[in-house]
C-alpha positions in Angstrom: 200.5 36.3 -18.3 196.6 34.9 -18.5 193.8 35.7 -16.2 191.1 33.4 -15.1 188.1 34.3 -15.7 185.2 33.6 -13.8 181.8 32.4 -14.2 180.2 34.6 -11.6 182.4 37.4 -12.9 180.9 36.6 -16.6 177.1 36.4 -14.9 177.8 39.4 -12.9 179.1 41.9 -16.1 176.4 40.1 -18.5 173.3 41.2 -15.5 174.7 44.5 -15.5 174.9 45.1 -19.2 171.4 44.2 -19.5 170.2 46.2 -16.7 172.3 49.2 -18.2 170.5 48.5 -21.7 167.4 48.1 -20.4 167.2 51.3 -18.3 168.4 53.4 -21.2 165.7 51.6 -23.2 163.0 52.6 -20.4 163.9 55.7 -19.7 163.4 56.4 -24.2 160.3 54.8 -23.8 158.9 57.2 -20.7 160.3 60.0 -23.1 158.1 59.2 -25.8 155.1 57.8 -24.1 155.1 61.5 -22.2 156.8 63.4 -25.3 158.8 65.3 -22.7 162.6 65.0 -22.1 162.1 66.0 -18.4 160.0 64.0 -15.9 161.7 64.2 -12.9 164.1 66.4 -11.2 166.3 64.0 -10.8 166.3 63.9 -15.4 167.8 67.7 -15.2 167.7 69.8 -11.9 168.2 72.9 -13.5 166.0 72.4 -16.3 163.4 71.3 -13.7 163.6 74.6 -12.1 163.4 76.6 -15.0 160.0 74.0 -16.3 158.3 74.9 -13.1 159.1 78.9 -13.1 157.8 78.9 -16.5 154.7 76.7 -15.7 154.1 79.6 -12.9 154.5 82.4 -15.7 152.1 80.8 -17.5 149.5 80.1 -15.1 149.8 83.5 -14.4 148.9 84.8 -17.8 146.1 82.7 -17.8 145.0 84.2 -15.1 145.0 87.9 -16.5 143.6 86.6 -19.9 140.5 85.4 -17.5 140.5 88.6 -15.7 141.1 90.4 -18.7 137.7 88.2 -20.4 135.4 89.0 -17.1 136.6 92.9 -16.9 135.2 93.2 -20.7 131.8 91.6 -20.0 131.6 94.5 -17.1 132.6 97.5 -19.5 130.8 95.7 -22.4 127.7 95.7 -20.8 128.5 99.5 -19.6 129.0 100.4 -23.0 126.4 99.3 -24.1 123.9 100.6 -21.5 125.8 103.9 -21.8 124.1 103.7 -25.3 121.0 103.6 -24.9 120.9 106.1 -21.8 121.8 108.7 -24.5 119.3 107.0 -27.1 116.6 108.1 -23.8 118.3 111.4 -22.7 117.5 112.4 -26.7 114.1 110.8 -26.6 113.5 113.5 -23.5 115.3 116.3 -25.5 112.7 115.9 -27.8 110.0 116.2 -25.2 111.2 119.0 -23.8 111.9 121.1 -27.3 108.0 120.3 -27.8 106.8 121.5 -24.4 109.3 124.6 -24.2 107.3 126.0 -26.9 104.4 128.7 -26.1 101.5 126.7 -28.6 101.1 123.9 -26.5 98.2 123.6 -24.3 98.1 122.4 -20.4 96.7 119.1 -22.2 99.8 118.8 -24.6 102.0 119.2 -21.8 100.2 116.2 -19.6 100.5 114.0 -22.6 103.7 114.5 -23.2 104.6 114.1 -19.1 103.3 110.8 -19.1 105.8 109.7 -21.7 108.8 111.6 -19.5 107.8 109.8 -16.3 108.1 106.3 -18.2 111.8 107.1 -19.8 112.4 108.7 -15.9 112.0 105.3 -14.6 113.7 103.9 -17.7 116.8 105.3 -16.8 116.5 104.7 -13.2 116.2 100.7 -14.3 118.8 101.3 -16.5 121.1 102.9 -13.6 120.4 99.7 -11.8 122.4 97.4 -14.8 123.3 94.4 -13.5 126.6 91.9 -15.1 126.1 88.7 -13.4 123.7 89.2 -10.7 126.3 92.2 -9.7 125.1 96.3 -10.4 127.6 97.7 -12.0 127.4 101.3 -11.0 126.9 100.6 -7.0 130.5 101.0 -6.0 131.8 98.3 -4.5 127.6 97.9 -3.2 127.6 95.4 -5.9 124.6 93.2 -4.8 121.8 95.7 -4.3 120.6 98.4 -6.8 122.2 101.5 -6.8 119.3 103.6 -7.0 115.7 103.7 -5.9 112.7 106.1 -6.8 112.1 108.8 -4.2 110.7 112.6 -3.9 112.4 115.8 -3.7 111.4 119.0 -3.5 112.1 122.4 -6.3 111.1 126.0 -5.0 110.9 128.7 -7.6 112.4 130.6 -4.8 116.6 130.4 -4.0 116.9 130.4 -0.3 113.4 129.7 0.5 114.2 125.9 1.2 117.6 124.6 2.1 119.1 121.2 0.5 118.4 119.5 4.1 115.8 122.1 5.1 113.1 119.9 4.3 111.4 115.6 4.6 109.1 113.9 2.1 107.6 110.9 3.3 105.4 108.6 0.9 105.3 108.4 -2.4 102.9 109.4 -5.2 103.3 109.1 -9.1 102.1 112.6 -10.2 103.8 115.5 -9.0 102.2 118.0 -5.7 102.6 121.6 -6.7 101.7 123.6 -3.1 101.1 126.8 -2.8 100.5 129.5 0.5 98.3 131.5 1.1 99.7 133.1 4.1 103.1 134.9 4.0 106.1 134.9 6.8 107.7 132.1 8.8 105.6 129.1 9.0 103.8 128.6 11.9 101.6 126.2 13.2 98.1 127.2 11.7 99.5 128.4 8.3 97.4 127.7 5.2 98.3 126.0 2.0 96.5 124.7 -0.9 98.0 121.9 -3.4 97.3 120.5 -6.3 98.0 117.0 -7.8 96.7 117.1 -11.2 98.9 120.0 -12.3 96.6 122.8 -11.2 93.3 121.9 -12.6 92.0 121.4 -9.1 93.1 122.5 -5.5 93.1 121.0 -1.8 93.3 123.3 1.0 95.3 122.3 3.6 96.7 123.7 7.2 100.6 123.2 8.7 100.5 121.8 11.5 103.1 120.9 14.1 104.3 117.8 15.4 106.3 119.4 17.7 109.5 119.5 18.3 112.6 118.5 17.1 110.2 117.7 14.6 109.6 120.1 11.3 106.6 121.8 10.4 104.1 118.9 8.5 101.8 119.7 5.5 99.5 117.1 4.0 99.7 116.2 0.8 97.3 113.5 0.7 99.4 110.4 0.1 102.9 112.4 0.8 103.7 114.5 3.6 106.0 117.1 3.4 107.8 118.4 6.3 109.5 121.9 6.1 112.0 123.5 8.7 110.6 125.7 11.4 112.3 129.2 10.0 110.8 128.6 6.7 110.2 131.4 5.5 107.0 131.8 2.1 105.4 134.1 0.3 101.6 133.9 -0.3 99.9 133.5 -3.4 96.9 135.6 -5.0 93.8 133.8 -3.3 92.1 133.7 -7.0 95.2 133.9 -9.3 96.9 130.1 -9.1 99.4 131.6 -11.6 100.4 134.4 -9.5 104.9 133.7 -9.7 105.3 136.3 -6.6 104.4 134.0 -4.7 106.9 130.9 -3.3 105.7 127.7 -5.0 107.0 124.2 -4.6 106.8 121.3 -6.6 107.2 117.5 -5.2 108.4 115.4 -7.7 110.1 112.2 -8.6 114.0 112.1 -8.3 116.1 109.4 -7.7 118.3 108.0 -4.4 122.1 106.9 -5.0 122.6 104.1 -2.1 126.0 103.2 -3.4 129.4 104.0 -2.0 131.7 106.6 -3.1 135.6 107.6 -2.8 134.7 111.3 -2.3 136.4 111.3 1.4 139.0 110.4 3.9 138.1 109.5 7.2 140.7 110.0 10.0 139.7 107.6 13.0 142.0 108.8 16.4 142.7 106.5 19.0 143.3 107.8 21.9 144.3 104.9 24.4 146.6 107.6 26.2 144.2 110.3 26.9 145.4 112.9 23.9 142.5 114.9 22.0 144.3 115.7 18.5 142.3 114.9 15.7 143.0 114.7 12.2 142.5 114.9 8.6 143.9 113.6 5.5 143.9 114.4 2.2 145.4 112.5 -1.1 145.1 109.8 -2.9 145.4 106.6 0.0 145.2 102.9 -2.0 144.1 101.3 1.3 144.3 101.5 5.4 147.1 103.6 7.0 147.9 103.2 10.2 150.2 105.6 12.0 151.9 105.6 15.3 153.7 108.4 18.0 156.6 107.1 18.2 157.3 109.7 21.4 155.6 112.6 23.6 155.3 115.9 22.2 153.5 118.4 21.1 152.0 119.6 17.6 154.5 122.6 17.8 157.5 120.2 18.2 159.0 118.0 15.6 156.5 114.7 16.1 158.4 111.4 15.8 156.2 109.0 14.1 155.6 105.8 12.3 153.2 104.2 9.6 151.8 100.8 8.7 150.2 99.6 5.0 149.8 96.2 6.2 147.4 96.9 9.1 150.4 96.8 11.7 152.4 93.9 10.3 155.2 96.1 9.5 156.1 99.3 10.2 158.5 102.4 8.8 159.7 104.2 11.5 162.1 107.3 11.6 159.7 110.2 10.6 159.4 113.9 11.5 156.4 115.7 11.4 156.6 119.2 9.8 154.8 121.8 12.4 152.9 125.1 11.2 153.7 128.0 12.6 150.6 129.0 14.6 151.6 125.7 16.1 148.1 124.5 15.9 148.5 121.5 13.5 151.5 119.4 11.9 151.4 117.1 8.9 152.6 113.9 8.5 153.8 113.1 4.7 152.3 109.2 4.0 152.3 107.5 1.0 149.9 108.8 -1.7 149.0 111.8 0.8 149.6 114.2 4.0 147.9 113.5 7.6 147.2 116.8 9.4 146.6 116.7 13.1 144.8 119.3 14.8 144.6 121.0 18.1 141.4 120.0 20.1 141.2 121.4 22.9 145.0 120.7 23.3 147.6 119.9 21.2 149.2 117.2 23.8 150.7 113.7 21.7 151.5 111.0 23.7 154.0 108.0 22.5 151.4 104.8 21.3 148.8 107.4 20.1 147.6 106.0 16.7 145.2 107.5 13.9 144.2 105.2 11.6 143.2 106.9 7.7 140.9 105.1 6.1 140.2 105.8 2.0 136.8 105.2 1.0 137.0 102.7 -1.5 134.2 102.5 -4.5 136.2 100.9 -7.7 136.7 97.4 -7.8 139.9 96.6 -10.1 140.9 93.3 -11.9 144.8 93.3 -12.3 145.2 92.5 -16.1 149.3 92.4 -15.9 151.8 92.2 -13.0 151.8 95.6 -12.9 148.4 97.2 -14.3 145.1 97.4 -12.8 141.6 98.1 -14.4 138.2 99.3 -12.7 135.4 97.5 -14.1 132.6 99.2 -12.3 131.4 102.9 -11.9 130.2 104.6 -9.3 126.5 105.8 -10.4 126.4 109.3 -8.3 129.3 110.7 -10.5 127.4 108.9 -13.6 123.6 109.8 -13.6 123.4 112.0 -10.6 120.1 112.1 -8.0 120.3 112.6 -4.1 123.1 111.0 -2.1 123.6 110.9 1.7 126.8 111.1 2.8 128.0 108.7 5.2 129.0 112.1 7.2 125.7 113.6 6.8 122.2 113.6 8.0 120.0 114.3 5.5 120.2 113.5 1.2 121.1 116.7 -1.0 121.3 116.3 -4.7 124.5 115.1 -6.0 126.8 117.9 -7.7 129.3 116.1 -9.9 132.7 117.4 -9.3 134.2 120.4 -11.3 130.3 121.1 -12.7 127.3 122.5 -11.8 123.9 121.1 -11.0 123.1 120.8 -14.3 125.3 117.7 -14.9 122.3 116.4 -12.3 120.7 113.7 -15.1 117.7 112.7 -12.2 117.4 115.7 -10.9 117.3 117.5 -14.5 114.6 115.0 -15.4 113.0 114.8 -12.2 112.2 118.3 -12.5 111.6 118.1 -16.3 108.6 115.6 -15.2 107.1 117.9 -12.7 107.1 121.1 -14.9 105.4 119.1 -17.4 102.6 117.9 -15.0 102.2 121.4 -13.7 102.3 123.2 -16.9 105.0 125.4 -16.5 106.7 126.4 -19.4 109.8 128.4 -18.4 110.6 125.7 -16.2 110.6 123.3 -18.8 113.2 125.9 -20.6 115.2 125.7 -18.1 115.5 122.1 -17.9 115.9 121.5 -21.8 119.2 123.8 -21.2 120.2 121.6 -18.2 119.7 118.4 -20.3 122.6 119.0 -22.5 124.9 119.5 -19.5 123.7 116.2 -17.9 123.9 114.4 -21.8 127.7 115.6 -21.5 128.3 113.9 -18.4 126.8 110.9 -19.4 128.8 111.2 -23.0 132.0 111.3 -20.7 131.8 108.5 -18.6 131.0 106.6 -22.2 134.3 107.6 -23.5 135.9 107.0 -20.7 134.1 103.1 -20.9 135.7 102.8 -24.2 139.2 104.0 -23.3 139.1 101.2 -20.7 137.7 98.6 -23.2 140.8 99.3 -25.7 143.2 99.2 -22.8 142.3 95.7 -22.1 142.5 95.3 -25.9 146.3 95.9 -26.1 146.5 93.9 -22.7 145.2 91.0 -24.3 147.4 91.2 -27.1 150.7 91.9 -25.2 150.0 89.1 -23.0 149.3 86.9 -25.8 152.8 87.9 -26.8 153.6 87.2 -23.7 152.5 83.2 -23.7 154.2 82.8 -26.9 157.0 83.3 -25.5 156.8 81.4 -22.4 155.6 79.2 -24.2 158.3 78.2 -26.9 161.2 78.5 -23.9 159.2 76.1 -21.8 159.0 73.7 -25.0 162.8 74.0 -25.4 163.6 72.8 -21.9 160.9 70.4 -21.4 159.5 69.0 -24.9 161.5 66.1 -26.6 163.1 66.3 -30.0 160.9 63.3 -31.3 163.3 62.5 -34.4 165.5 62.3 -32.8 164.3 60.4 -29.7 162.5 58.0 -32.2 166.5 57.2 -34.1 167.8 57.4 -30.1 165.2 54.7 -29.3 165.6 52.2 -32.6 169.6 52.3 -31.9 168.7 51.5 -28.1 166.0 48.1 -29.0 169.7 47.0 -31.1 171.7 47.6 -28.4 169.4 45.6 -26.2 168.1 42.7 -28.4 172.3 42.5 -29.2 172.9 41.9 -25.3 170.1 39.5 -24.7 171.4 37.2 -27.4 175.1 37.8 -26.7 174.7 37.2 -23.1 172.4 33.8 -23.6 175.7 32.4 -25.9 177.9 32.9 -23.1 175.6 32.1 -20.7 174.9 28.8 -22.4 176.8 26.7 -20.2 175.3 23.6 -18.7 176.7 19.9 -17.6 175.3 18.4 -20.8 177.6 19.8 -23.1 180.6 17.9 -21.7 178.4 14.6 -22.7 
């Protein structure tokens, strides 16, 4: 049996052929010209999805390894300046060892306190290190210094004068050593004499009073000095300027920390339904909590309640607060720490009270993997020392770095070391040669603890270079085209399609002149 075949049937099947070469031929040519066997979704779906989750991965490393590059400029530059703080704190060392000794003269001393004032302000400049326009010991205060030069005050007599007991205003750049020469609680009328050239000659001087809630004021040329009205001195021999019964004070430099710290919790109540509970928190709190009565009560009953992380986005709800048994407080366990609400005048809760704990936050952290962070920065009160005011305070005390004593005080420790060298006194420069080696520990400390950082970003570096690798090679096995292989896949393709063309223009070949 025969079947006719025809001519649109043969022109048909010939077009498609050559369109179904051609394509094929095309789509080789897109593969090489982009060396990638996936260019569209529609080339592999699946293989698509893995290409873009592995572009993600990767873009992600990257991200780290930039992190990872700007974290080690921070605690490079630390490092560094870590350094040559204890090349200084030596430098003084060596000061003090020469002016603890009995041969030197008042002279020898002023020499030598000349040099201690200029590494003083060395290591305040170097407190105030900058990476990149940004102080690196500020906290999370990252854009103005940390520290500034100021006055404080030393007595050679415990209790006399009280960390807050006392106000310098001004500033000079020798120290004031005062003196009294009437005894009891100042008064208005009380005499002083002081000195600004370390002893060699005196001012007298008279307290007067400003009245109150003002403190008592006494003149010390440039700087005024304000004490607190039960202060309480000793007088001095009227002819002996040496005489160590009675109270003496010394203004001298120091240095300011106007940073931020993470030294405390703050518990914020509010009380939109007319409850007085406070509270108090203590842990370790990574950010904001927010927490909610969830029904009326009292402290001594079990207190339903219910904390946010998110600021209030979501909450977890379903907690019991644990109650004491004076029934006076109750503590609610949070993440990372414990909430303690306290009677105030009442111990009345009411459903919608909220307290909101807020973490002060000092450390700024650069994630360096999905799951590890790094601080970069350090927080200079902990580091060098000085006066601080609390954010809960009134008045700047010196800083005492936790789990020491105020040795550990590096400004302070200096700070005195520069006024017991401008007033001559010896055993006080003994004492603060023995308090340099406490405040050269700290500063050795928060080194090492520089350097354990920098080798942990080390290893992070290299794992996540690992990491790439990897990503890399399986991202190259789905996307990346053998090119061998595409090059023999394309040479057997430009056959296949030159053999249509031709084929298809000898059948095609038909036209009225042949039958001529």
């Amino acid at each position: 049996m025969g079947y006719r075949v025809a001519q649109q049937m043969i022109y048909t099947n010939s077009l498609n052929n050559m369109n179904s070469t051609l394509t094929q031929l095309m789509e080789s040519n897109m593969q090489a010209a982009s060396q990638k066997k996936v260019n569209r979704p529609s080339d592999d779906p699946v293989g698509m999805t893995r290409i873009l989750n592995d572009r993600s991965s990767l873009a992600a490393i990257d991200q780290y390894k930039t992190n990872i590059s700007m974290a080690n400029g921070w605690l490079n530059l630390a490092d560094s300046t870590m350094v040559q703080v204890n090349t200084v704190i030596t430098r003084v060392k060596e000061l003090a060892e020469q002016a603890a000794t009995g041969t030197l003269s008042a002279d020898n001393r002023s020499q030598i306190a000349s040099e201690a004032r200029q590494l003083f302000k060395q290591l305040v400049g170097m407190a105030n290190t900058q990476f990149n326009g940004n102080s690196i010991f500020a906290g999370q205060k990252i854009t103005d210094p940390p520290y500034s030069e100021t006055l404080a005050l030393t007595t050679n007599q415990q209790g006399v004068v009280s960390n807050a007991g006392y106000k310098i205003d001004g500033f000079a750049e020798t120290t004031s050593l005062v003196q009294f020469t009437t005894s009891g609680t100042l008064s208005a009328g009380s005499t002083y004499r002081y000195s600004t050239d370390g002893g060699s000659t005196w001012t007298q001087g008279t307290v007067s009073d400003p009245g109150p809630p003002s403190r008592f004021q006494l003149s010390l040329g440039g700087v005024t000095l304000e004490l607190d009205r039960n202060t309480s001195v000793v007088a001095t021999s009227a002819t002996n300027y040496n005489d160590t019964s009675g109270t003496w004070m010394w203004v001298r430099p120091t240095a300011q920390y106007k940073g931020d710290d993470e030294d405390n919790i703050s518990v914020d109540p509010l009380r939109g339904m007319g409850s007085t509970v406070t509270g108090s928190a203590q842990g370790v709190f990574g950010d904001n909590v927010i927490v909610r009565i969830d029904s009326s009560g009292t402290l001594a009953s079990n207190v339903s309640y219910s904390y946010s992380l998110d600021g209030g986005v979501s909450w977890r709800q379903s907690n019991s607060s644990t109650p004491d048994a004076m029934a006076s407080a109750a503590s609610l366990n949070l993440p990372g720490g414990v909430l303690t609400l306290h009677s105030n005048s009442g111990n009345q809760l009411f459903a919608g009270n909220m307290f909101v704990v807020r973490p002060r936050k000092a450390l700024i952290n650069f994630d360096i993997s999905p799951t590890e962070r790094v601080a970069v920065n350090g927080i200079g009160k902990n580091i060098f020392g000085g006066i601080y005011k609390d954010p809960a305070s009134n008045a700047a005390r010196p800083v005492v770095i936790a789990g020491y004593s105020n040795a550990t005080n590096l400004f302070e420790t200096v700070g005195k070391l520069v006024g017991f060298l401008e007033t001559n006194n010896q055993s006080g420069v003994q004492q603060s040669l023995a308090d340099l080696r406490s405040s050269s520990q700290t500063v050795l400390n928060y080194a090492a603890d520089v350097g354990a950082r920098e080798n942990r970003l080390q290893v992070a570096s290299g794992v996540l270079d690992n990491l790439k690798d990897n990503q890399t090679t399986q991202l190259s096995n789905t996307e990346d085209v053998d090119i061998s292989e595409l090059m023999t896949k394309l040479a057997q393709q430009q056959l296949a399609y030159q053999s249509v063309l031709k084929s298809t223009s000898m059948i095609m070949n038909l036209s009225l002149m042949n039958y001529l």
